[in-house]
N, C-alpha and C positions, 0 to 999 in steps of 0.2 A: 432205262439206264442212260446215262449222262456220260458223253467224251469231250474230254479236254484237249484244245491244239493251246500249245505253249512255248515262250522263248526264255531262255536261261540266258544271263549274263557270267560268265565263267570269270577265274579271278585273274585270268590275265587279258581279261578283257571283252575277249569276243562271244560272241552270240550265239546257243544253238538249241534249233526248233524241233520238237519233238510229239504225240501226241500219247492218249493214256486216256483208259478208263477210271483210274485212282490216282488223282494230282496228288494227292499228299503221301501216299504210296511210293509213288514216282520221284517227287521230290528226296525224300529217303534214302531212295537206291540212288540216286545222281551224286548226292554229297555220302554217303555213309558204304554202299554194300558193292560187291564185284558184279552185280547185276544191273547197274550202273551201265549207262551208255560208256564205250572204252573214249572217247574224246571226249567226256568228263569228269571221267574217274583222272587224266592227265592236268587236269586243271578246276582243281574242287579248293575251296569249296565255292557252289553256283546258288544263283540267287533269282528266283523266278521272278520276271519283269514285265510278264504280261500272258494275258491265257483270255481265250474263245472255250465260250459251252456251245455245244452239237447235240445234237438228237440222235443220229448215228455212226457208224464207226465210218460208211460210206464218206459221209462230208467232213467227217474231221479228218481222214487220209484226203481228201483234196485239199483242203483248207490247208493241212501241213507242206504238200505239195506246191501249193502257190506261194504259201511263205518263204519257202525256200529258193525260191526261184528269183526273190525281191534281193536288192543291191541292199548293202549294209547299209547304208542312208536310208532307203526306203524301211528298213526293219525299227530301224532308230527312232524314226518320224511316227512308226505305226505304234511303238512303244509308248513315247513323250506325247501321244496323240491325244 
């Protein structure tokens, strides 16, 4: 099985990083269903801008972890990269 780390570009602009065994799944619930992360159900519809595949759920929880830890510049730069 296959994990996704991933950044949503939300439509008021800002960024936010999450991680998921079924991206298109996931994708789904962010713009369409209440199960939906709640700070993107407030600003839908989101547009995924960039995704890392993982081997396991271990490294894609670090992976989501250091992403979020990056300055919005840094997300930006890792995005347009």
């Amino acid at each position: 099985m296959a994990y996704f780390v991933y950044i949503l570009r939300c439509s008021d602009g800002t960024l936010y990083t999450g991680s998921t065994n079924d991206l298109e799944k996931r994708l789904h619930a962010h713009n369409h269903l209440k199960s939906g992360a709640r700070y993107t159900r407030a600003r839908r519809p989101v547009k995924l801008v960039y995704t890392e595949k993982h081997r396991t759920h271990k490294k894609a929880m670090q992976r989501e972890y250091a992403l979020k830890q990056l300055k919005r510049s840094e997300k930006i730069e890792l995005i347009d990269g």
